[in-house]
CHARMM-style PDB file with segment names, atoms N, HN, CA, C and O in Angstrom:
ATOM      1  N   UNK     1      -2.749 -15.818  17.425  1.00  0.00      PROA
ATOM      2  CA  UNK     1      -2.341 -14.688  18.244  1.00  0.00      PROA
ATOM      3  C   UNK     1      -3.501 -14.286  19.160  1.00  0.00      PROA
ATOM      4  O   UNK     1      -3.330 -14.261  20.378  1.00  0.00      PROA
ATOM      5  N   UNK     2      -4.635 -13.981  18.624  1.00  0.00      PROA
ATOM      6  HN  UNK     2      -4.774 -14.001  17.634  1.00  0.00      PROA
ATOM      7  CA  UNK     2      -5.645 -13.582  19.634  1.00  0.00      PROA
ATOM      8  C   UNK     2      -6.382 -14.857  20.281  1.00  0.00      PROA
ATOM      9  O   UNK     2      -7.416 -14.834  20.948  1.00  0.00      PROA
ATOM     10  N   UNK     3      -5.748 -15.769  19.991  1.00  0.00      PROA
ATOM     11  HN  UNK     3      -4.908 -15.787  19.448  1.00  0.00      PROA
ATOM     12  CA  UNK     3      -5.780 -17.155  21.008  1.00  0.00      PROA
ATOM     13  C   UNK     3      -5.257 -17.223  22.526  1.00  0.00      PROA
ATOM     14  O   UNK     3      -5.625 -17.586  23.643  1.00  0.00      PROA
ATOM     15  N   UNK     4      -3.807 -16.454  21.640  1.00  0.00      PROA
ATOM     16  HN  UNK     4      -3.507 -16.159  20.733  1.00  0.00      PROA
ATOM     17  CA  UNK     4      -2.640 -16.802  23.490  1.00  0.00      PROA
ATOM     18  C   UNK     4      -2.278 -17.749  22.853  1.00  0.00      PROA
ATOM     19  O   UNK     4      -1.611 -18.524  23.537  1.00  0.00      PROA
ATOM     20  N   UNK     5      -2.421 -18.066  21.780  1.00  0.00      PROA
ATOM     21  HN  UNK     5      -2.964 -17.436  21.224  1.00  0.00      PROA
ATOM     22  CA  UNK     5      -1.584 -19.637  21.559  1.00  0.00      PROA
ATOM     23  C   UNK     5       0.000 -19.827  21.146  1.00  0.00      PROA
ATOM     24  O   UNK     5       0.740 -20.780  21.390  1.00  0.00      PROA
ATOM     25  N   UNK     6       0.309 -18.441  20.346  1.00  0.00      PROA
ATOM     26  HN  UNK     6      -0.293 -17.667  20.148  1.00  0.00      PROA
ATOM     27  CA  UNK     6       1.735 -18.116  20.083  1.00  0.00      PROA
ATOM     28  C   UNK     6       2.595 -18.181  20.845  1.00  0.00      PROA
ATOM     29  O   UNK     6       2.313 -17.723  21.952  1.00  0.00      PROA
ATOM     30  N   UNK     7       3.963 -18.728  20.675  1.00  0.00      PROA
ATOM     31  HN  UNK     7       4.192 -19.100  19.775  1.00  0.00      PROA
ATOM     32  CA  UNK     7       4.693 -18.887  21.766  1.00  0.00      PROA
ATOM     33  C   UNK     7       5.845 -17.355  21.381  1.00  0.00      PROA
ATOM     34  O   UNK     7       5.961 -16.723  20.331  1.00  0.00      PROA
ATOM     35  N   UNK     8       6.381 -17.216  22.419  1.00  0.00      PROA
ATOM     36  HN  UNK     8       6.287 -17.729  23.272  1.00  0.00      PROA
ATOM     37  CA  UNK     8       7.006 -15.567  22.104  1.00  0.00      PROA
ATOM     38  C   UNK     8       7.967 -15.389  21.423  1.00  0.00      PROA
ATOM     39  O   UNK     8       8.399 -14.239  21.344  1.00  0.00      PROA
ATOM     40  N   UNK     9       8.510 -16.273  20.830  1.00  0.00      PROA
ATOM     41  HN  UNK     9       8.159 -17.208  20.894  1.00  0.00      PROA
ATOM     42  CA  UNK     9       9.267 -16.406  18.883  1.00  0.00      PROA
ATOM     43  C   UNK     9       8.791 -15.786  18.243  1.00  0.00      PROA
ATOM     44  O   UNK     9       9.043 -14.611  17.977  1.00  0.00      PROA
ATOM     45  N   UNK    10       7.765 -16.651  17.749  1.00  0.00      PROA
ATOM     46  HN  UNK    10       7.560 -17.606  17.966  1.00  0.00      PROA
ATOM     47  CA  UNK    10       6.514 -16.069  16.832  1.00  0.00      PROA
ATOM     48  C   UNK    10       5.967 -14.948  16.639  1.00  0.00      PROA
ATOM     49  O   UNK    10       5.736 -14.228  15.668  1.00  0.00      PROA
ATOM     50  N   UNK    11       5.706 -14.913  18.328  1.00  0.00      PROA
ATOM     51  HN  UNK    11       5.893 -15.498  19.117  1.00  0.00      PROA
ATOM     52  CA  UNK    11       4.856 -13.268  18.547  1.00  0.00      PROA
ATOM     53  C   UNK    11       6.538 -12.223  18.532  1.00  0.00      PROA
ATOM     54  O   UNK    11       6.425 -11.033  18.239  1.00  0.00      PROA
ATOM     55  N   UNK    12       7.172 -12.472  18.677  1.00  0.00      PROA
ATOM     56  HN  UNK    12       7.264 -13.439  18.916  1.00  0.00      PROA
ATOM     57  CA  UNK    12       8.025 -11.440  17.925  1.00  0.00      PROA
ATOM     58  C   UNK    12       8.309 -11.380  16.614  1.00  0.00      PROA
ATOM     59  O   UNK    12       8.075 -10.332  16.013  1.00  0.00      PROA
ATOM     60  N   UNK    13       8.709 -12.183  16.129  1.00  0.00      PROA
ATOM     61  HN  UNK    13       8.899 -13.035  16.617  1.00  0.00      PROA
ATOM     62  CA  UNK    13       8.421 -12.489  14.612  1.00  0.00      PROA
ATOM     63  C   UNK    13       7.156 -11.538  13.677  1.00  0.00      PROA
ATOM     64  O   UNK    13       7.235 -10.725  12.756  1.00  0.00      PROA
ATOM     65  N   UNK    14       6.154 -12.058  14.365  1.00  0.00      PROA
ATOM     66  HN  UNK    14       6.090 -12.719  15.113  1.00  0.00      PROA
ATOM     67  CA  UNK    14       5.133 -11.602  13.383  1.00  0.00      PROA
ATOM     68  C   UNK    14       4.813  -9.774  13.853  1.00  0.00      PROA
ATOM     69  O   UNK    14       4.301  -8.920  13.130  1.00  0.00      PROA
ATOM     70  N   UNK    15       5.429  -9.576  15.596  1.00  0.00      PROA
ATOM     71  HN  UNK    15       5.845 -10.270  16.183  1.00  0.00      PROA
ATOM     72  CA  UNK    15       5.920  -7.959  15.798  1.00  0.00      PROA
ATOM     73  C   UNK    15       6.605  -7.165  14.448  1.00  0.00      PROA
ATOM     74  O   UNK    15       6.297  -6.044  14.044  1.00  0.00      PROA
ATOM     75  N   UNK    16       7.508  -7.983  13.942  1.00  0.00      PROA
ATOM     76  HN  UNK    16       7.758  -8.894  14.270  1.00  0.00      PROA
ATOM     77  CA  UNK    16       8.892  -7.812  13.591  1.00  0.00      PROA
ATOM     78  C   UNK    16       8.277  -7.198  12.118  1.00  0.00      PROA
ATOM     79  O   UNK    16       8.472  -6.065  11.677  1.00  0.00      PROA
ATOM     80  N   UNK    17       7.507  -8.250  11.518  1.00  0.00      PROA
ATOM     81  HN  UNK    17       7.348  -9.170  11.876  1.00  0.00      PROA
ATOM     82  CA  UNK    17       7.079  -8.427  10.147  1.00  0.00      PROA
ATOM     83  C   UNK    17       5.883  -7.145  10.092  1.00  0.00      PROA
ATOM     84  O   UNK    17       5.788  -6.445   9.084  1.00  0.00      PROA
ATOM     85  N   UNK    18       5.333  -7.016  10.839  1.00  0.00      PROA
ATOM     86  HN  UNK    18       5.410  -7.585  11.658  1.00  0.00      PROA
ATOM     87  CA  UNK    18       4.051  -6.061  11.167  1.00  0.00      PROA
ATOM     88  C   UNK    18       4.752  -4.589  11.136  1.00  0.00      PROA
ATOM     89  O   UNK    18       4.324  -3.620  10.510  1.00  0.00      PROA
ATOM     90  N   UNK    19       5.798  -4.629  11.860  1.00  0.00      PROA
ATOM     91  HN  UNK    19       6.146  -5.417  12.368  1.00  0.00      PROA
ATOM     92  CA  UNK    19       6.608  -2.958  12.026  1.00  0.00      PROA
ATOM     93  C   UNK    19       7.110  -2.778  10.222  1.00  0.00      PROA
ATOM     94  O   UNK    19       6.902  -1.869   9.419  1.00  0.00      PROA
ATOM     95  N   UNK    20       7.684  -3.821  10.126  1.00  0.00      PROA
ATOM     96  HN  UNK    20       7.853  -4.559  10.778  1.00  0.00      PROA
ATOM     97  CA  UNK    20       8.728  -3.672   8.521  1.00  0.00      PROA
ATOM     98  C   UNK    20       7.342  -3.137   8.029  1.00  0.00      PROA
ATOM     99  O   UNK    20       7.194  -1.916   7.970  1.00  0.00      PROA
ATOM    100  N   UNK    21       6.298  -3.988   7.665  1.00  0.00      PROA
ATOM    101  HN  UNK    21       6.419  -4.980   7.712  1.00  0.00      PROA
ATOM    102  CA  UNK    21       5.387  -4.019   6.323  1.00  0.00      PROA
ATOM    103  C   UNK    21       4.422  -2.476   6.660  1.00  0.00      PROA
ATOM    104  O   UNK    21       3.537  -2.095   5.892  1.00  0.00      PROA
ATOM    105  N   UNK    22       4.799  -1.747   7.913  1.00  0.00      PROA
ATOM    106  HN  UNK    22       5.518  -2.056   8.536  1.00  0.00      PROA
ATOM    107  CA  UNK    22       3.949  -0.461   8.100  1.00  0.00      PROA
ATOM    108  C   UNK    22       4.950   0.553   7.942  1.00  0.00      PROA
ATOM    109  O   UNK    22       4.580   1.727   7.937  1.00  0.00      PROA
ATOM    110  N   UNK    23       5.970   0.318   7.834  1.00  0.00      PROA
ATOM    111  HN  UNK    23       6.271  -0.636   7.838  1.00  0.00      PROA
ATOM    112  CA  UNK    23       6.929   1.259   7.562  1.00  0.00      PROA
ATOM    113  C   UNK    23       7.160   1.553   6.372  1.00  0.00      PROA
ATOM    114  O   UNK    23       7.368   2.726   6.062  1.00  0.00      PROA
ATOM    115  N   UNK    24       7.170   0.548   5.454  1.00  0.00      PROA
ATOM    116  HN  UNK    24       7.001  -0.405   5.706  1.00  0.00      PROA
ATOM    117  CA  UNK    24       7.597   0.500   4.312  1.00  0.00      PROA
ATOM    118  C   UNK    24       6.331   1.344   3.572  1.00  0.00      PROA
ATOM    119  O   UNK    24       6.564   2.012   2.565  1.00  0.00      PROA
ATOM    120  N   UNK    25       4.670   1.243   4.279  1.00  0.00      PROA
ATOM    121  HN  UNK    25       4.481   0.700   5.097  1.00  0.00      PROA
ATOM    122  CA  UNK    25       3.700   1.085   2.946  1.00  0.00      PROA
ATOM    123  C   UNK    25       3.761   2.705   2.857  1.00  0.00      PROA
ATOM    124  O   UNK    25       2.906   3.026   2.031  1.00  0.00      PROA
ATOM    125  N   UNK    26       4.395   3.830   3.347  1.00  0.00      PROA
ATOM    126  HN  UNK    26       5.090   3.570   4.018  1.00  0.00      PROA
ATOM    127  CA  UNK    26       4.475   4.945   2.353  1.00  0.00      PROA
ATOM    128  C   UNK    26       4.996   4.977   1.033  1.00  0.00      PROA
ATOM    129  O   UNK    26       4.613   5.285  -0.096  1.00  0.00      PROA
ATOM    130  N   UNK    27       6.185   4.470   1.693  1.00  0.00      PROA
ATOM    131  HN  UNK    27       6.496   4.221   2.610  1.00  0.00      PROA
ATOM    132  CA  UNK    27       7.480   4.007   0.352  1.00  0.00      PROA
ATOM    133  C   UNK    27       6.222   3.558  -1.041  1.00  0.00      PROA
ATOM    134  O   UNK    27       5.619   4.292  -1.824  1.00  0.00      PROA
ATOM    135  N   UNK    28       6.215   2.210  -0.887  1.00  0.00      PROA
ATOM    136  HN  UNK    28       6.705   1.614  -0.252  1.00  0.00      PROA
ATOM    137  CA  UNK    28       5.604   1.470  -1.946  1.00  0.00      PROA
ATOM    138  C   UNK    28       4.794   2.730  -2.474  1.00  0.00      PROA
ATOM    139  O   UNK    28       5.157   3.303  -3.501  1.00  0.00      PROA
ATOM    140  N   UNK    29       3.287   3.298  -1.482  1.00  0.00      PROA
ATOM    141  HN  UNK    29       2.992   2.833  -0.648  1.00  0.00      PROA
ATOM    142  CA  UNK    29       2.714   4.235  -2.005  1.00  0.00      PROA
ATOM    143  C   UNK    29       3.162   5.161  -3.184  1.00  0.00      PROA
ATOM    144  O   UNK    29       2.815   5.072  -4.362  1.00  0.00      PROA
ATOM    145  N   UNK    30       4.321   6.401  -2.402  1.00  0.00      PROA
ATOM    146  HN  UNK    30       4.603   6.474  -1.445  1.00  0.00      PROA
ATOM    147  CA  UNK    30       4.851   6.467  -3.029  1.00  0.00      PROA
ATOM    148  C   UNK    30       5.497   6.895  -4.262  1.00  0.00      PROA
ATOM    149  O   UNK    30       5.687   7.996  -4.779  1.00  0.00      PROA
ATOM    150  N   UNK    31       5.897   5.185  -4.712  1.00  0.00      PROA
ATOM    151  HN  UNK    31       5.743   4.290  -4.292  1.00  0.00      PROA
ATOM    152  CA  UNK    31       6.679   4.955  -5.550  1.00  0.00      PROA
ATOM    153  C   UNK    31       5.180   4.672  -7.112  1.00  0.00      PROA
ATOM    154  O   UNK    31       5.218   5.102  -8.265  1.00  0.00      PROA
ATOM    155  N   UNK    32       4.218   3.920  -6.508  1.00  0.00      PROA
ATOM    156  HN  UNK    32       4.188   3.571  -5.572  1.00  0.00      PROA
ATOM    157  CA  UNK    32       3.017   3.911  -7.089  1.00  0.00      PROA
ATOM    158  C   UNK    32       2.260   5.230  -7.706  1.00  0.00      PROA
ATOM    159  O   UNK    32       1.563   5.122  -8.714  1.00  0.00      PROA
ATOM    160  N   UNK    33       2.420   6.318  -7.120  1.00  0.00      PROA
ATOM    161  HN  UNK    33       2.986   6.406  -6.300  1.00  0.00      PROA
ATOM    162  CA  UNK    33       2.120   7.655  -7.251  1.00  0.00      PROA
ATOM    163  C   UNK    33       2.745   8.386  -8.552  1.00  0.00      PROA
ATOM    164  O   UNK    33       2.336   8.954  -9.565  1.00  0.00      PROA
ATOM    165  N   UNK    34       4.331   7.944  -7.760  1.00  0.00      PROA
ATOM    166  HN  UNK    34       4.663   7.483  -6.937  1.00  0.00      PROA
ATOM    167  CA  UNK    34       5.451   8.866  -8.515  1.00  0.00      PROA
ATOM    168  C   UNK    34       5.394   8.167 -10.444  1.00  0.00      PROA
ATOM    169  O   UNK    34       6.268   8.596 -11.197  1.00  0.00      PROA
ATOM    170  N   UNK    35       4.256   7.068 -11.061  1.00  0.00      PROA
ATOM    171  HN  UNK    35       3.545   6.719 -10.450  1.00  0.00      PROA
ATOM    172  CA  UNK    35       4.371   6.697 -11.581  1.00  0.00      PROA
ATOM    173  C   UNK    35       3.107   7.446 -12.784  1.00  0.00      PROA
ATOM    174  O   UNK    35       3.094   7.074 -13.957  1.00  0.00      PROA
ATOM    175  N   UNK    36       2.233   8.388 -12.314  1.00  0.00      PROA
ATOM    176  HN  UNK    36       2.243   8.690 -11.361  1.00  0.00      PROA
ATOM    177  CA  UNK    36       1.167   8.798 -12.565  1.00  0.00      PROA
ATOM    178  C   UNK    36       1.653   9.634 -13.410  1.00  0.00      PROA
ATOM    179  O   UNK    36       2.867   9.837 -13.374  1.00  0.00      PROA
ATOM    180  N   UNK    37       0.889  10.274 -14.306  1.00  0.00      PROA
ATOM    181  HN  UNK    37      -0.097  10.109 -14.334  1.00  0.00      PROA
ATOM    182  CA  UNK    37       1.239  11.432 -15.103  1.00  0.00      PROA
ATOM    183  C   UNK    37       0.232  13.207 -14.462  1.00  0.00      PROA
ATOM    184  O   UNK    37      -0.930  13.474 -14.156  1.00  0.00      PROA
ATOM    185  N   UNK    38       0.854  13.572 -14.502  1.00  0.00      PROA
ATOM    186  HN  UNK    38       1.798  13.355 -14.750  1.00  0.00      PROA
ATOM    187  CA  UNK    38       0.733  15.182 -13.077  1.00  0.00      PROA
ATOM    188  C   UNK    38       0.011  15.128 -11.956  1.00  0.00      PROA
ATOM    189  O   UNK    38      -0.793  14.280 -11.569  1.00  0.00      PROA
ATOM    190  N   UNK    39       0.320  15.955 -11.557  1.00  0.00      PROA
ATOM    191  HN  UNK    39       0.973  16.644 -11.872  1.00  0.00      PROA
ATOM    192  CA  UNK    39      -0.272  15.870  -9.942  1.00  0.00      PROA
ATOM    193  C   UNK    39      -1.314  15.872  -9.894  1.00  0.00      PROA
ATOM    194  O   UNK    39      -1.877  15.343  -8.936  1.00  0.00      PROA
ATOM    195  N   UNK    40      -2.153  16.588 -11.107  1.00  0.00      PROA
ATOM    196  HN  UNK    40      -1.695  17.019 -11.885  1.00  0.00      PROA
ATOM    197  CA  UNK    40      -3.888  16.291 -10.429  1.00  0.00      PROA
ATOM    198  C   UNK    40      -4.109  14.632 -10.307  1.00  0.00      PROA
ATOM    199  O   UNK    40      -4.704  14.231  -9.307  1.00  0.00      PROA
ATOM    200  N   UNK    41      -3.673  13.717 -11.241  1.00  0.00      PROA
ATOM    201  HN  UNK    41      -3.189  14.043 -12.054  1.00  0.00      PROA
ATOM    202  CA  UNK    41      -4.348  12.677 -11.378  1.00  0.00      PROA
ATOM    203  C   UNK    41      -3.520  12.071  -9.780  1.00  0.00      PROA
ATOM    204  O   UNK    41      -4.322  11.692  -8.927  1.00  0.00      PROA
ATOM    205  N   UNK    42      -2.096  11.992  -9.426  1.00  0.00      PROA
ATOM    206  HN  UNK    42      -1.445  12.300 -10.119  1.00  0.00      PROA
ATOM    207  CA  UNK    42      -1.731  11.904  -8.125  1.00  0.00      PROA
ATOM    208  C   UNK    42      -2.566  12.634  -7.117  1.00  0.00      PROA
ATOM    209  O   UNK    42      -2.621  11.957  -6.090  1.00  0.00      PROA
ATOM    210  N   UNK    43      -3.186  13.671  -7.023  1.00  0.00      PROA
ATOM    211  HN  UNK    43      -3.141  14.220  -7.857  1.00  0.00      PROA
ATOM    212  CA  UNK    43      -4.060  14.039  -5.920  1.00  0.00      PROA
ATOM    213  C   UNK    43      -5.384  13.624  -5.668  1.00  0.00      PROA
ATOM    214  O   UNK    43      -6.024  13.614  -4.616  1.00  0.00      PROA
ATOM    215  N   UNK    44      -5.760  13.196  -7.110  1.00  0.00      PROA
ATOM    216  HN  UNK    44      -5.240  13.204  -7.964  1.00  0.00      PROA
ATOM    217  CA  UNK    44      -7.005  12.157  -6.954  1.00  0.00      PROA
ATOM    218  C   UNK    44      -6.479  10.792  -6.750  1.00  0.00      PROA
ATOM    219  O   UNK    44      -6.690  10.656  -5.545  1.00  0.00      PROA
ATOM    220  N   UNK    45      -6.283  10.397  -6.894  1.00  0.00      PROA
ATOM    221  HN  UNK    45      -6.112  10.508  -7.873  1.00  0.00      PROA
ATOM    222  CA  UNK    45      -5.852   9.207  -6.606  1.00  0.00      PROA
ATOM    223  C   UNK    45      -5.285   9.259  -4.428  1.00  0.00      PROA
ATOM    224  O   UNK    45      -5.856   8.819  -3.430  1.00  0.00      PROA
ATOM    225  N   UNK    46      -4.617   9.643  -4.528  1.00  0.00      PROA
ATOM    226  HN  UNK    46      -4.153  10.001  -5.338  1.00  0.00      PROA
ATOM    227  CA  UNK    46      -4.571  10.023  -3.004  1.00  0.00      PROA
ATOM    228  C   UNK    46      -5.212   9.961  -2.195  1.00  0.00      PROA
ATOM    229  O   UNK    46      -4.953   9.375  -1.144  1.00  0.00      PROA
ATOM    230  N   UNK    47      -6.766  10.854  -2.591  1.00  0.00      PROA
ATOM    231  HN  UNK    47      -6.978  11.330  -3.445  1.00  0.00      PROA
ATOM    232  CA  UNK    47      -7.753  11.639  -2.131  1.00  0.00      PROA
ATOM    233  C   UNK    47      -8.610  10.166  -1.970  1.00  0.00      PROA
ATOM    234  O   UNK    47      -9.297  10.049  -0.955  1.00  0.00      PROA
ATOM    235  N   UNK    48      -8.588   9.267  -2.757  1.00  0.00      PROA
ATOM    236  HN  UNK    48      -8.031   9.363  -3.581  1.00  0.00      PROA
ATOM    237  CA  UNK    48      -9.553   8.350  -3.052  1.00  0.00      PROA
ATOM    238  C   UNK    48      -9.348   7.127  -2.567  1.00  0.00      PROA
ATOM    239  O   UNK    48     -10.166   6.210  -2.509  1.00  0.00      PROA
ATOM    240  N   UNK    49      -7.841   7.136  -2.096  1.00  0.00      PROA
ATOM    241  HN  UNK    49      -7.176   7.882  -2.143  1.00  0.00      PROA
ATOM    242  CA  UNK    49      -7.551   5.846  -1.416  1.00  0.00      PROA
ATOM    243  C   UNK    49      -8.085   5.021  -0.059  1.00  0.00      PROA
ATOM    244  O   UNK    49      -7.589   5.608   0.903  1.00  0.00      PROA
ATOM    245  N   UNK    50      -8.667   4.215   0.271  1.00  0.00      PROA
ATOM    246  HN  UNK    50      -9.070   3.738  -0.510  1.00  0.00      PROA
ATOM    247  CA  UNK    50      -9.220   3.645   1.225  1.00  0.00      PROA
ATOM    248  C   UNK    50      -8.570   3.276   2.390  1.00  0.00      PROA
ATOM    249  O   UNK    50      -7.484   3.835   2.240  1.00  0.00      PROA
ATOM    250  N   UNK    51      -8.521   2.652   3.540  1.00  0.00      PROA
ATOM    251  HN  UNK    51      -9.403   2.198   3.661  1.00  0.00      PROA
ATOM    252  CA  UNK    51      -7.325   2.354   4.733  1.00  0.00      PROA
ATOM    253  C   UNK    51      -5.959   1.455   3.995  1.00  0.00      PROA
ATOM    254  O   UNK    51      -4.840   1.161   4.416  1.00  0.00      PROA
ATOM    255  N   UNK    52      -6.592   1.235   2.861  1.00  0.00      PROA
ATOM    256  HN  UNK    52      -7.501   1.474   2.519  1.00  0.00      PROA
ATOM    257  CA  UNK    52      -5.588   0.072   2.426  1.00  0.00      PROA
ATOM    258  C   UNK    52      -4.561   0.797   1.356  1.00  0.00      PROA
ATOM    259  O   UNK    52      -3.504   0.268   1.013  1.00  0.00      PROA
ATOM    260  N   UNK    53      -4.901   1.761   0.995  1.00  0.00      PROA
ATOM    261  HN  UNK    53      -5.760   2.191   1.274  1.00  0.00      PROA
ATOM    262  CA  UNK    53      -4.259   2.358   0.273  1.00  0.00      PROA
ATOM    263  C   UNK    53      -4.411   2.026  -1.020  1.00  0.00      PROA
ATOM    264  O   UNK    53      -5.304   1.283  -1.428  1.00  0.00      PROA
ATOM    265  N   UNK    54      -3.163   2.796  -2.033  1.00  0.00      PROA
ATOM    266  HN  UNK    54      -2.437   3.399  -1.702  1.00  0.00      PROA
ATOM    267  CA  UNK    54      -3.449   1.931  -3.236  1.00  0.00      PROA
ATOM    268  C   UNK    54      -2.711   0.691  -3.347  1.00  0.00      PROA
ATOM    269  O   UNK    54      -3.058  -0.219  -4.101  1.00  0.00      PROA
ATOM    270  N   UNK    55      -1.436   0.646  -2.408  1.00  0.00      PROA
ATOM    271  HN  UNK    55      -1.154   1.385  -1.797  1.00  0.00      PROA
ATOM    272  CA  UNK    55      -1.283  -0.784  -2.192  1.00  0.00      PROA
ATOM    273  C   UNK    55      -0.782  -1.280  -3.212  1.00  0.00      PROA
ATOM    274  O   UNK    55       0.340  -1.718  -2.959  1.00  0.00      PROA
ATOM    275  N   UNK    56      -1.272  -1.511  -4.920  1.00  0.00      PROA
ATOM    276  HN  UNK    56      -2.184  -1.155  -5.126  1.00  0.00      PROA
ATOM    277  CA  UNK    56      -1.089  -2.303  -6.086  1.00  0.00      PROA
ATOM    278  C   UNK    56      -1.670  -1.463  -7.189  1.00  0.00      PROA
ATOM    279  O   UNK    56      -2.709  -0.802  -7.213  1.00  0.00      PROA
ATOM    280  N   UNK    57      -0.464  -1.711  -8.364  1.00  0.00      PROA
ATOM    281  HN  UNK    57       0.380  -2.248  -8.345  1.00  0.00      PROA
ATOM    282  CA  UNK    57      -1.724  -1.059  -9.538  1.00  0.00      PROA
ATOM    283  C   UNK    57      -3.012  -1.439  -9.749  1.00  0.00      PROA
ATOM    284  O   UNK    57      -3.905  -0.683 -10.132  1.00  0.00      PROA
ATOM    285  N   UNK    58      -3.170  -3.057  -9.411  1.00  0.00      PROA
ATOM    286  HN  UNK    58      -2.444  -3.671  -9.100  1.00  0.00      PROA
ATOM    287  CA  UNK    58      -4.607  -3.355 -10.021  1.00  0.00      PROA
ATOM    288  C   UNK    58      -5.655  -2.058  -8.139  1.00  0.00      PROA
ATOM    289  O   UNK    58      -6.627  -1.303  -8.112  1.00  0.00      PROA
ATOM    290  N   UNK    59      -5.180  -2.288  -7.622  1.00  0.00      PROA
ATOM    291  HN  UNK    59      -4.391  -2.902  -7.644  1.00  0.00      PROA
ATOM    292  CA  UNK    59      -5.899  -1.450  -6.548  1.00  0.00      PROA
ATOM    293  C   UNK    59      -6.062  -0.027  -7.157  1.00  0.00      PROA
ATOM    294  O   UNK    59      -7.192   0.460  -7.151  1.00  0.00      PROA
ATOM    295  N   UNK    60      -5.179   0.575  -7.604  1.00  0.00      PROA
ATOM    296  HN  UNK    60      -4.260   0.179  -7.609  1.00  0.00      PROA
ATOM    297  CA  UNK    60      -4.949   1.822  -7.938  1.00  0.00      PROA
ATOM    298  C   UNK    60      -5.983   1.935  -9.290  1.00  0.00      PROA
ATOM    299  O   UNK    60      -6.946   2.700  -9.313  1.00  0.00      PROA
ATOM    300  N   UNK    61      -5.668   1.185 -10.220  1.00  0.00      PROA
ATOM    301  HN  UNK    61      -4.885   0.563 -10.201  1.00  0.00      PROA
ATOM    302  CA  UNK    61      -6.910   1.514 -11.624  1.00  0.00      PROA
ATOM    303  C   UNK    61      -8.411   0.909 -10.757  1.00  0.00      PROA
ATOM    304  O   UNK    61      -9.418   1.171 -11.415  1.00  0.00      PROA
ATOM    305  N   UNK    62      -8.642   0.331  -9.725  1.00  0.00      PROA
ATOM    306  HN  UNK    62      -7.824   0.118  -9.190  1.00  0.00      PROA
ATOM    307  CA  UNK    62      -9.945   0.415  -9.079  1.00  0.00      PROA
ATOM    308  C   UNK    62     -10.521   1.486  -8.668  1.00  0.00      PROA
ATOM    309  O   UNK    62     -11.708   1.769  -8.502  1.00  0.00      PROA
ATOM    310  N   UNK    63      -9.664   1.996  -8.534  1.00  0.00      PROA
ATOM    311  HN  UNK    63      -8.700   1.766  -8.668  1.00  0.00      PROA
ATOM    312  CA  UNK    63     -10.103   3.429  -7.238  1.00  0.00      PROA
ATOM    313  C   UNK    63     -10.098   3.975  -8.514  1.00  0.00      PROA
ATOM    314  O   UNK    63     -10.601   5.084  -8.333  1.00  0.00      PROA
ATOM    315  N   UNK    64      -9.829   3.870  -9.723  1.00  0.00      PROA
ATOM    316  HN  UNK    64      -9.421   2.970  -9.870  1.00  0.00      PROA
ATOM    317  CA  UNK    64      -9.924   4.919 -10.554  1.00  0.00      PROA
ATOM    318  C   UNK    64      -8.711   6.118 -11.015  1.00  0.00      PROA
ATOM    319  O   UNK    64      -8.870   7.237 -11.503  1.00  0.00      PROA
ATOM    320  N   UNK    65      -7.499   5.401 -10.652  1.00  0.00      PROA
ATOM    321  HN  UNK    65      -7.369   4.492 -10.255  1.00  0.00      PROA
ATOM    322  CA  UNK    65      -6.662   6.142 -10.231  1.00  0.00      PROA
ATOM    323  C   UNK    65      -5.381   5.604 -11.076  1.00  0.00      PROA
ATOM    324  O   UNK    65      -4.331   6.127 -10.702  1.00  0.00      PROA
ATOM    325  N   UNK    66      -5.250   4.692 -12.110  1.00  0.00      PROA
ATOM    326  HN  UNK    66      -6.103   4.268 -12.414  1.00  0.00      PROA
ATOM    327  CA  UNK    66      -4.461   3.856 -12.701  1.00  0.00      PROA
ATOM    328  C   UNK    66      -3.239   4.772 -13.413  1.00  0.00      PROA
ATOM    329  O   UNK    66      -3.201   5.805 -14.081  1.00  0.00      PROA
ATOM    330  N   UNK    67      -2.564   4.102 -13.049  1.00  0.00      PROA
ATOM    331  HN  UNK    67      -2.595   3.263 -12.506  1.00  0.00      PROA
ATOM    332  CA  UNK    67      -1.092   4.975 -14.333  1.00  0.00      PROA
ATOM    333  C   UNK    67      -1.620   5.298 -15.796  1.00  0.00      PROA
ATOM    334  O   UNK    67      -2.226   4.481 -16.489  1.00  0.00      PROA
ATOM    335  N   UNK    68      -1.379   6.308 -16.088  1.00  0.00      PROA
ATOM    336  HN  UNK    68      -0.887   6.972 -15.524  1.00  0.00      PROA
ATOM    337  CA  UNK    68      -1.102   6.841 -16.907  1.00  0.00      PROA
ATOM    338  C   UNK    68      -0.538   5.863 -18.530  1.00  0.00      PROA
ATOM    339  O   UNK    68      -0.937   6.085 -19.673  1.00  0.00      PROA
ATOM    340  N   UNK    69      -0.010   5.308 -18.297  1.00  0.00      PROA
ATOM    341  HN  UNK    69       0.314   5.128 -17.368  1.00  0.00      PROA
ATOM    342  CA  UNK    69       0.999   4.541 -19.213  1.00  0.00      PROA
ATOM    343  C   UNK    69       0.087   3.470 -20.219  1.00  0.00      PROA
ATOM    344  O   UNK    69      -0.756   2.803 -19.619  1.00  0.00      PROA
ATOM    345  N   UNK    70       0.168   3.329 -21.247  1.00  0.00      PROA
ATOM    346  HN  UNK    70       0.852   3.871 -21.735  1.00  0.00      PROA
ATOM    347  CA  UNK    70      -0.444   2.579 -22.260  1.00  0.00      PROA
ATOM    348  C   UNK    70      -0.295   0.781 -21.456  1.00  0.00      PROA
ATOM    349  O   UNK    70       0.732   0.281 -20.998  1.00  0.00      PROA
ATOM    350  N   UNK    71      -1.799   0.108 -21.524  1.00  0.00      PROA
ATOM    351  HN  UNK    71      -2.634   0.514 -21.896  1.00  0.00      PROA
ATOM    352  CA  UNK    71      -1.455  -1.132 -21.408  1.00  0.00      PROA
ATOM    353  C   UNK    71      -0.636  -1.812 -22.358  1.00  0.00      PROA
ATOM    354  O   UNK    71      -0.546  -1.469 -23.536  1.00  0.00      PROA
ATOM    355  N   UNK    72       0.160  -3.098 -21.670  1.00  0.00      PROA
ATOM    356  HN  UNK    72       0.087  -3.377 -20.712  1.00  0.00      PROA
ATOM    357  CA  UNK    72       0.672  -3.696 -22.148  1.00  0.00      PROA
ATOM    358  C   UNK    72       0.070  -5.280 -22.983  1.00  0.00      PROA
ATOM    359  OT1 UNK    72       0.863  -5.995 -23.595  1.00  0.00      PROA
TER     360      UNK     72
END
């Protein structure tokens, strides 16, 4: 892409895929959140998230911020 080499399929395509996957990453967020046990540990966790968000549980117990829930 930052070639010019894409032909304009593609570069819509990967438009296409780029809009979905930024729309969605509140959702996922979230749904990742809504999994925490009370809001303080959801507001830290929030508070602590990087551009990437928490993105994943293993992201989320990095930041320090992991569910609540007994490992499996």
């Amino acid at each position: 892409m930052h070639r010019g080499e894409l032909k304009s399929d593609e570069l819509r395509r990967w438009i296409a895929n780029r809009f979905h996957h930024q729309r969605h990453i509140p959702v996922k967020d979230a749904l990742i959140l809504a999994e925490f046990d009370g809001p303080a540990l959801r507001r830290a966790c929030a508070g602590s998230r990087t551009t990437a968000g928490c993105g994943t549980a293993r992201a989320a117990s990095s930041a320090g911020c992991g569910p609540a829930r007994p490992p499996a």
